[in-house]
N, C-alpha and C positions, 0 to 999 in steps of 0.2 A: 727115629722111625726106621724099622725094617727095611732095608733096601729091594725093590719088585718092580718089575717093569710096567707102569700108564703106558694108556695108547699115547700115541707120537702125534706132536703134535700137526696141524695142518698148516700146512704152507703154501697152499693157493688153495681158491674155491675148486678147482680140476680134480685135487687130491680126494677129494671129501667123499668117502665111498657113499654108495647109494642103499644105506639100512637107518635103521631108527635111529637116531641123536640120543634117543633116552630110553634104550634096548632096556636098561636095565631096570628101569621100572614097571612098574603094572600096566597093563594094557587098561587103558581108557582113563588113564592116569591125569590127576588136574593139578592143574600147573598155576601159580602167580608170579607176575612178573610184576616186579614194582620199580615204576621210571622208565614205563613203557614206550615214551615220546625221546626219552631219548636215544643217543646213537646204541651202545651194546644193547639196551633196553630192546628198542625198537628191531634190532636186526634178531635178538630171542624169541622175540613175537613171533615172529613171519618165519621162521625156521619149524620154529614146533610148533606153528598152526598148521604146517605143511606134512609133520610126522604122523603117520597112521596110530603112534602108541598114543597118540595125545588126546585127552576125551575134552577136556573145556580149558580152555587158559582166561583166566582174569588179569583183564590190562590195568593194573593203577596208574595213576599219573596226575597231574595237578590238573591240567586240562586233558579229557577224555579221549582216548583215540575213536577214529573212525574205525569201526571193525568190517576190516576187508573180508573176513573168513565167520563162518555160522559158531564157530569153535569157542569167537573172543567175546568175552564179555567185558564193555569198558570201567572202570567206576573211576569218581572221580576224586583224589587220595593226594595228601598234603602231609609226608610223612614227619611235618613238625606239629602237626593239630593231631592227635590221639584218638577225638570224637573222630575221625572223618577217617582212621584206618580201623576203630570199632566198629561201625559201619558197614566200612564196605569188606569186612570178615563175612561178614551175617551169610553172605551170601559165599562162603567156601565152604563144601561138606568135607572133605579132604584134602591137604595137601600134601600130594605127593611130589612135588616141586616148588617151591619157593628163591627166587632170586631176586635180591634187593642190588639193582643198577644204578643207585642216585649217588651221586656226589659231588662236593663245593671245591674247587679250588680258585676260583675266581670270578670275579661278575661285574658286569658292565658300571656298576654304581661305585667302584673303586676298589674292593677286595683284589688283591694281589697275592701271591707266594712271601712272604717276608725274605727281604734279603739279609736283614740282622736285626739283633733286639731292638734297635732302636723303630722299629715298626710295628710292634708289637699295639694291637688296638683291643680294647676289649669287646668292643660290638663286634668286632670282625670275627675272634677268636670266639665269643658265643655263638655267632654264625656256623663258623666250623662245625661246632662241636655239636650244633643240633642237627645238623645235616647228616654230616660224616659219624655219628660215633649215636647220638642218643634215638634219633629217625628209627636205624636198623633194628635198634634193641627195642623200641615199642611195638616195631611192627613180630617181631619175634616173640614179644609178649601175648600177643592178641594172635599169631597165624602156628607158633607149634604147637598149643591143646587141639590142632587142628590137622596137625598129621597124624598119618594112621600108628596105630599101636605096634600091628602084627606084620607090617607090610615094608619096606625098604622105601624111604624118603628123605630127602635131601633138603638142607636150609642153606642157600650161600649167601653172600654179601662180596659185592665189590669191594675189594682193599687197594694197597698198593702197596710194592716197596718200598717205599719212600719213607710208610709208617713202621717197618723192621726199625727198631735198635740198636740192634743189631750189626745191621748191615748202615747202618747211616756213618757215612765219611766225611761227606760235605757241608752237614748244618743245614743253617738257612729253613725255610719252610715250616716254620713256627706250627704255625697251625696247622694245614693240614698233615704235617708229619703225626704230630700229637694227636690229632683226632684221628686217624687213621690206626695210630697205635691201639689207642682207648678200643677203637673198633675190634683187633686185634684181641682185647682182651674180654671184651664182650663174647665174642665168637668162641675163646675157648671156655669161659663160666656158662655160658648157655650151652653149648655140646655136654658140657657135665652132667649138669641136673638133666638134659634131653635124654642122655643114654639110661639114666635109669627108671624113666619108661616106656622108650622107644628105643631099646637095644640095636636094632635093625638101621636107625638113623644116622645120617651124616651133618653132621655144622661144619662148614668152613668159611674163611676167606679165599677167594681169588685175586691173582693180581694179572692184570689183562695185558701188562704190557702198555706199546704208548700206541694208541687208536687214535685214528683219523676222525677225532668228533671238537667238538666245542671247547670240551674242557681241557684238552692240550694243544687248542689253537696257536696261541702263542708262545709255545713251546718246543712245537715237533721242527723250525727250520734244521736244527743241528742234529737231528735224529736221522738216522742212515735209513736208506728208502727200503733197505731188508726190513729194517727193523721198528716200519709204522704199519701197523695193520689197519686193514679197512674194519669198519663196525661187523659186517657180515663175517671175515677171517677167525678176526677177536671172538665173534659167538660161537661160532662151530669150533673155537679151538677148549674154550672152557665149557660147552657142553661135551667135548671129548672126556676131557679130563675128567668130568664131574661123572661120566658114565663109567668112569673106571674107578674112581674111588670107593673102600670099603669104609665099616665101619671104627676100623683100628686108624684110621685116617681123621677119623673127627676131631674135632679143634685145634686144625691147623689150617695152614695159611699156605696155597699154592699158586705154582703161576703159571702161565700162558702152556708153557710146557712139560706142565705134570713135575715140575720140580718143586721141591718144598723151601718154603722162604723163610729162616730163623726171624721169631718174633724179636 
């Protein structure tokens, strides 16, 4: 990638200047946030229901949020059932924003991070894989014929490091590594066929860093207090970035602060 300066990222809510989050889009621009109940989810919500460019945001989520703001429209969206994100499409005339927030890396009923093969489970790992890696690409299926043609819009999906190849030194994390990757690879075949009808379009991954929510409950004690952000932090810092990416940007994989993460 061409080396160019992203805006920088935010490092406390103080910093966060007081203009649009999503300057770079169309005025009265509709946005879907999918995995709205959860933390970066939820803290997207409430960010750009607050932005003046923002014309409707649709909250997906398994259970429906209560819509604090006239802006949200909830639906209620299970992005392993396909009927129930056809659905609740019906109701996007545009999207000029799409961010998919959901992801598995562990759950109260035993799913863990694998710490070596010998963990390896198939339920678990089809788990993964429908959450983390197949979820993103139907909802992708059913919401890009639904961005504009003529006009600059954005598809991202939560990644993570972790699913780089790249960058993996440590092992471990069977699954969600691998499904993370898959995602990875999704993001850059859907950027492809996207750009040659939506020239003006962006597809990326993001990788948010380690957030203060659920999913790296049991993970963040050894994580340096620089470097856990709050869900609110984590939003404003990947709507920064997402506001500064171009098109020559598409299908790739960035992180927290506008750097690019080798697949």
């Amino acid at each position: 990638m061409q080396e160019r300066s992203l805006p920088k990222a935010i490092h406390s809510p103080r910093e966060a200047k007081a203009i649009s989050l999503v300057a770079s889009l169309p005025k009265g621009a509709e946005v879907v946030i999918i995995g709205a109940t959860g933390g970066i989810g939820e803290a997207l919500l409430m960010l750009l229901a607050e932005d003046a460019r923002v014309g409707l945001i649709h909250a997906w989520s398994r259970h429906p949020v209560r819509a604090k703001n006239s802006k949200i429209v909830p639906a209620a969206v299970d992005i392993t059932d396909e009927a129930s994100i056809a659905k609740a499409t019906n109701a996007v005339k545009s999207a000029h924003l799409v961010v998919v927030a959901t992801g598995l890396l562990h759950s109260p009923d035993g799913l863990e991070p694998e710490k070596t093969w010998r963990d390896l489970d198939l339920g678990n790992l089809t788990r993964s894989f429908a959450i983390n890696t197949i979820g993103p690409a139907l909802v992708a299926k059913h919401l890009m014929p639904q961005m504009p043609r003529s006009e600059r819009a954005i598809f991202a999906a939560i990644s993570a490091r972790v699913g780089s190849i790249g960058d993996n030194r440590l092992g471990g994390w069977y699954g969600y590594r691998a499904s993370k990757a898959a995602l990875n690879q999704m993001i850059k075949t859907l950027s492809i066929e996207l750009a040659r009808s939506r020239p003006q379009s962006v597809c990326v991954g993001l990788h948010p860093g380690t957030v203060d929510t659920e999913l790296s409950g049991p993970f963040k004690a050894n994580v340096p207090e620089r470097n856990l952000f709050s869900s609110e932090r984590a939003a404003r810092q990947l709507l920064n970035v997402l506001g500064g990416l171009m098109p020559s940007d598409t299908g790739n994989l960035f992180a927290w602060d506008g750097t690019q993460v080798p697949f």
